[in-house]
C-alpha positions in Angstrom: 0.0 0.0 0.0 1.4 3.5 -0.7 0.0 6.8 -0.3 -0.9 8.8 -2.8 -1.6 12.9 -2.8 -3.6 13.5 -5.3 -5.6 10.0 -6.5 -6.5 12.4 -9.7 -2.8 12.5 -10.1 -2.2 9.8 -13.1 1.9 9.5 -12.8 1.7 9.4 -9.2 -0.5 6.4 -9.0 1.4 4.6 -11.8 4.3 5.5 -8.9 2.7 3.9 -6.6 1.4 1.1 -8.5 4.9 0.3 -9.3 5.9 0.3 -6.0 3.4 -2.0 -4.8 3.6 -4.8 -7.5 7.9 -4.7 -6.7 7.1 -5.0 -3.2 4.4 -8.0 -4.4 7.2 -9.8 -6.1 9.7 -9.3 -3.9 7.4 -11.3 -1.2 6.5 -13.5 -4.2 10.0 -14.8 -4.3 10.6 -15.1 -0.9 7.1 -17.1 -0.8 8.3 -20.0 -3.3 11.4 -20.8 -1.2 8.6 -22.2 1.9 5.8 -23.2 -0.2 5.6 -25.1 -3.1 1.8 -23.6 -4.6 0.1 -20.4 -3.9 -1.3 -17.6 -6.3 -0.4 -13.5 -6.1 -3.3 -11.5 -6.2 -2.3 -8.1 -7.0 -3.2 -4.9 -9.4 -2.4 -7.2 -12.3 0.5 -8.9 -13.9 3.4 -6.2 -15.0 5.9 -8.9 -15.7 6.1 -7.5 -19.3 5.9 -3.5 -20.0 3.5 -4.8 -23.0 1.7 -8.2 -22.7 1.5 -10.7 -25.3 -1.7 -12.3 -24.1 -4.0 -13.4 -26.1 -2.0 -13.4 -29.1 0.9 -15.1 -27.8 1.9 -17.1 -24.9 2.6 -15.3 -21.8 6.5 -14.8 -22.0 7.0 -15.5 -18.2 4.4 -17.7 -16.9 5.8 -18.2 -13.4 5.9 -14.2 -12.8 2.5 -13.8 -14.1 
């Protein structure tokens, strides 16, 4: 969670949406050293800065 001024502010809640989903992986990895299944729910995947879904497999299905 990070705090954000302005919510109207665009860049500064991409900011703090990148923020978050670093943090999210960062736990993520620490995660799959004690357990061997789980799912991230999060603000969505940003694994990729452009997707490839649905035209294309997901280029890093275990970050996803």
């Amino acid at each position: 969670m990070a705090e954000v001024g302005n919510s109207w502010d665009e860049q500064n809640c991409l900011a703090a949406k990148s923020l978050h989903e670093e943090i999210t992986r960062q736990i993520q990895a620490a995660l799959k050293k004690e357990l061997p299944a789980f799912y991230v729910l999060s603000t969505g995947c940003t694994a990729c800065e452009t997707c490839a879904c649905p035209e294309e497999p997901c280029r890093h299905p275990e970050e996803a």
